[in-house]
C-alpha positions as CSV (number, residue, x, y, z in Angstrom):
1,X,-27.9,26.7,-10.5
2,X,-25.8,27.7,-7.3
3,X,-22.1,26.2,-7.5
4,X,-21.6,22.7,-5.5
5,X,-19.6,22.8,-2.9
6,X,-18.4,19.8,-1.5
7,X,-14.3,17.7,-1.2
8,X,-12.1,17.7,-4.6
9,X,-11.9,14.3,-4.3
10,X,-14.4,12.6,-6.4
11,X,-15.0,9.9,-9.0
12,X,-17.8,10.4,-11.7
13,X,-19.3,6.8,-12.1
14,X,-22.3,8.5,-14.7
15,X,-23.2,6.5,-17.7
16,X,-25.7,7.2,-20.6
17,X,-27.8,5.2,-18.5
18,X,-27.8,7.2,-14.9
19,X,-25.7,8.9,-12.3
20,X,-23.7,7.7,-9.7
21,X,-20.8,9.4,-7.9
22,X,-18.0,8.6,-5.3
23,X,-16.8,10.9,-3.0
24,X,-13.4,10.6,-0.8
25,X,-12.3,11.7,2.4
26,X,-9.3,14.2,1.8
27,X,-7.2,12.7,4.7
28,X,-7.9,9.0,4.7
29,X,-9.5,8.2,1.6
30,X,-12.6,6.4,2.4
31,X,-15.3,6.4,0.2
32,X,-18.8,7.3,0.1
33,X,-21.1,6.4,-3.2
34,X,-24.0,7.6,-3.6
35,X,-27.5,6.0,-4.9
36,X,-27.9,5.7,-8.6
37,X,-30.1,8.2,-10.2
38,X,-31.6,6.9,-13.5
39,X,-30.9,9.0,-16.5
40,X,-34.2,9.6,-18.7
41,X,-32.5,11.0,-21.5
42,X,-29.5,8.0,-21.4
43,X,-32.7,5.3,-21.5
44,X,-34.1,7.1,-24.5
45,X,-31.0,7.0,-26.3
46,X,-30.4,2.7,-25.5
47,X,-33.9,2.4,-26.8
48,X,-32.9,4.6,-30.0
49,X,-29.4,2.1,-30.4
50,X,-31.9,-1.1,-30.0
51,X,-34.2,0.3,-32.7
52,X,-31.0,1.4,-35.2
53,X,-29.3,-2.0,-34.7
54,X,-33.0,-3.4,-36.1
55,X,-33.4,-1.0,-38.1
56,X,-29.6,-0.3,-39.6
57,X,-28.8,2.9,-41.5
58,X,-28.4,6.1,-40.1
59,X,-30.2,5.6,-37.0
60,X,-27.8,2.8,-35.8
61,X,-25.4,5.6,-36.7
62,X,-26.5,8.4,-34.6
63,X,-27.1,6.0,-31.6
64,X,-24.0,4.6,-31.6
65,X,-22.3,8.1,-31.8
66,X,-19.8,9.6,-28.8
67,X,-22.0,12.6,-29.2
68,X,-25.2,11.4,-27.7
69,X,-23.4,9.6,-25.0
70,X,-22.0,12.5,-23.9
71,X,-25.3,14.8,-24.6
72,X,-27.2,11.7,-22.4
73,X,-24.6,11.9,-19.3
74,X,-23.8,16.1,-19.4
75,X,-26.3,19.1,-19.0
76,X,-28.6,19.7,-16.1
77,X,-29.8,16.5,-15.8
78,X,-26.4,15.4,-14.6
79,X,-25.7,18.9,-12.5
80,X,-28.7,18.0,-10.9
81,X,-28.0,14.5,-9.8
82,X,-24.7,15.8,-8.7
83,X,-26.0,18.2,-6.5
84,X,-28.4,15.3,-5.0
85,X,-25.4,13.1,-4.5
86,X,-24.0,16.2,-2.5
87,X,-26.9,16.8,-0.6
88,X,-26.9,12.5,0.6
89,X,-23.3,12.1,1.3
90,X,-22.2,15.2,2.4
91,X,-24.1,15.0,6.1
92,X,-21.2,12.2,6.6
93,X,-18.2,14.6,6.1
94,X,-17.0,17.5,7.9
95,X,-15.0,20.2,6.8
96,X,-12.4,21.4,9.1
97,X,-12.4,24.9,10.2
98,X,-8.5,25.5,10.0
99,X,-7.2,23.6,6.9
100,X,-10.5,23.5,4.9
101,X,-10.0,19.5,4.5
102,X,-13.5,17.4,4.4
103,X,-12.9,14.5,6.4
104,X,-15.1,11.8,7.3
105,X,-16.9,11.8,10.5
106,X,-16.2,8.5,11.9
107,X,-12.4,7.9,11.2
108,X,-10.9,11.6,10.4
109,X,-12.7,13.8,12.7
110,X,-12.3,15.1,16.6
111,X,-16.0,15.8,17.9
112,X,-14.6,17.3,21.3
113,X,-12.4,19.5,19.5
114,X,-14.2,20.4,16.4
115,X,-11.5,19.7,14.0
116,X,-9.5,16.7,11.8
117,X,-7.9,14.5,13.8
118,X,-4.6,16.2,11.6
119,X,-5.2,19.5,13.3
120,X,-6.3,18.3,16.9
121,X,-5.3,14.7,17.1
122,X,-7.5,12.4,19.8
123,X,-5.1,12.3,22.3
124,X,-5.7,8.6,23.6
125,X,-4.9,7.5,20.3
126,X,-1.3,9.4,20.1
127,X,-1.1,7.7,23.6
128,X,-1.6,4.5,22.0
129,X,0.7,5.0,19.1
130,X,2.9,6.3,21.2
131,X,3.2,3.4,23.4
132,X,3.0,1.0,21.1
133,X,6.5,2.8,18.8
134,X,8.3,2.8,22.3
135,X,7.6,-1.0,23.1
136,X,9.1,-1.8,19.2
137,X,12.2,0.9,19.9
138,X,12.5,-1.3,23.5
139,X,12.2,-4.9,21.9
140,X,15.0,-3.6,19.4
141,X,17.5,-2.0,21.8
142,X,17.2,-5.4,24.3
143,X,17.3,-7.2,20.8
144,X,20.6,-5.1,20.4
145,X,22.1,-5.6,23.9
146,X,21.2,-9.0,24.3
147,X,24.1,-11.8,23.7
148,X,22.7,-13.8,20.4
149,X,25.7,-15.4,19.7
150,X,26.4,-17.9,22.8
151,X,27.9,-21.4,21.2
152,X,28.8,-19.5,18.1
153,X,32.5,-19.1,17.6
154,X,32.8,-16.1,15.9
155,X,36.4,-15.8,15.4
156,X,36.6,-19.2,13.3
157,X,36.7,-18.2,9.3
158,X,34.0,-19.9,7.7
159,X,32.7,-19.7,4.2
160,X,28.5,-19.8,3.7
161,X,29.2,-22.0,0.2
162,X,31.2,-24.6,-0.3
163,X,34.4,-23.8,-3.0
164,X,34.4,-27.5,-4.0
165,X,31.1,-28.4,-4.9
166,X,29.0,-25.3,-4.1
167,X,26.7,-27.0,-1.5
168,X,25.4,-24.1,1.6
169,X,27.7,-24.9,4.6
170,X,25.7,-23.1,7.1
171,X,29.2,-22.2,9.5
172,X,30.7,-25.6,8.8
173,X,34.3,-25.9,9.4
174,X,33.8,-29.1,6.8
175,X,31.3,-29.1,3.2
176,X,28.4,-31.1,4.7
177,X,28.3,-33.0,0.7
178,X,31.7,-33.3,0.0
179,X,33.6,-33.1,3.1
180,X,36.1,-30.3,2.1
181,X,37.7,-27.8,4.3
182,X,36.1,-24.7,4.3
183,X,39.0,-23.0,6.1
184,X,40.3,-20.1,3.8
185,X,43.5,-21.2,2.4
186,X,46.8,-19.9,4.3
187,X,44.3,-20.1,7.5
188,X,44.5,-23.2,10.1
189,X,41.0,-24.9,10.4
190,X,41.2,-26.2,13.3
191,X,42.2,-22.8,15.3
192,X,42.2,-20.6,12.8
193,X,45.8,-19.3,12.6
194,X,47.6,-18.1,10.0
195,X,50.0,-20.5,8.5
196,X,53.2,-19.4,7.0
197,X,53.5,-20.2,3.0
198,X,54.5,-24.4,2.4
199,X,54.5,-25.1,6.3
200,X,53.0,-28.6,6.5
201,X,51.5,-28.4,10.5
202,X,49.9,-25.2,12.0
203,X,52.6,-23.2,14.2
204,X,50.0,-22.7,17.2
205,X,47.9,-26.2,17.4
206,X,50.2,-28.6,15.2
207,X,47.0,-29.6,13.2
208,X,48.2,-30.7,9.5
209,X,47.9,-28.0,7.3
């Protein structure tokens, strides 16, 4: 038999009892199964397991074996279903003249240019990818520039959990449970000054210390 030529990529789905196969595009992966081809051979043995498990002894034996599974699914039975499962599936693939890849025909491949869409991308579709990486790079550079913070004093020393009773705070200047100063010690909380070891009143607002 002539050698099959057709993508590397491929899953054997055979059993004792007939022959299926799955082929994959080499860029994008799709798959393409073919029909399942009953296995004579694979039948015969089934009906030769039926009978021993009746019938017990060594024929249960030799149709239970690992040998005549594999005898029923190899040989030219299963070279020749292989080669049919070439012959159905591989009219939707194409392989590409400068990297060798076989690629699908309706995702993977440029008609007008004769090639994969790796070596001779559609161009309306890098226009479209394009366009839509520069409107994300755009959002995230006004993003960027834009002033998030209005209302927000982001000078004022804040702590996001509560050292008293461990309750979020969520930018208090006070615990929201407990009512305890979330000011870092040695720090005013009212303007956030630092206040000079056993002074009793903030030197810049006179707020209690």
């Amino acid at each position: 038999m002539a050698a099959i030529e057709f993508v590397q990529n491929y899953d054997d789905l055979s059993t004792d009892q007939g022959f299926q196969f799955k082929f994959y595009c080499d860029r994008c992966g799709n798959g393409f199964q073919s029909h399942f081809i009953a296995n004579k051979v694979g039948m015969a043995g089934g009906i030769l397991r039926a009978a021993g498990g009746l019938l017990g002894g060594i024929l249960g034996s030799a149709g239970d074996s690992a040998y005549e599974i594999q005898r029923a699914v190899g040989g030219p039975a299963h070279d020749k279903a292989l080669k049919e499962a070439v012959q159905e599936i591989k009219p939707l693939f194409n392989q590409c003249r400068r990297c060798g890849q076989w690629v699908c025909q309706d995702i993977c491949w440029n008609k007008e240019k004769g090639l994969c869409k790796q070596c001779a991308p559609v161009l309306s579709e890098e226009i479209a990818s394009a366009q839509a990486n520069a409107a994300s790079q755009q959002i995230y550079e006004k993003a960027m520039a834009a002033d998030l913070t209005q209302g927000i004093d982001v000078t004022q020393a804040t702590a996001a959990q509560c050292p008293n009773c461990g309750a979020e705070t969520s930018g208090a200047k006070f615990c929201p449970e407990c009512g305890a100063s979330l000011a870092p010690k040695g720090v005013c909380s009212k303007c956030s000054a630092k206040i000079p070891a056993g002074a009793k009143f903030c030197p810049e607002c006179g707020a209690r210390a």
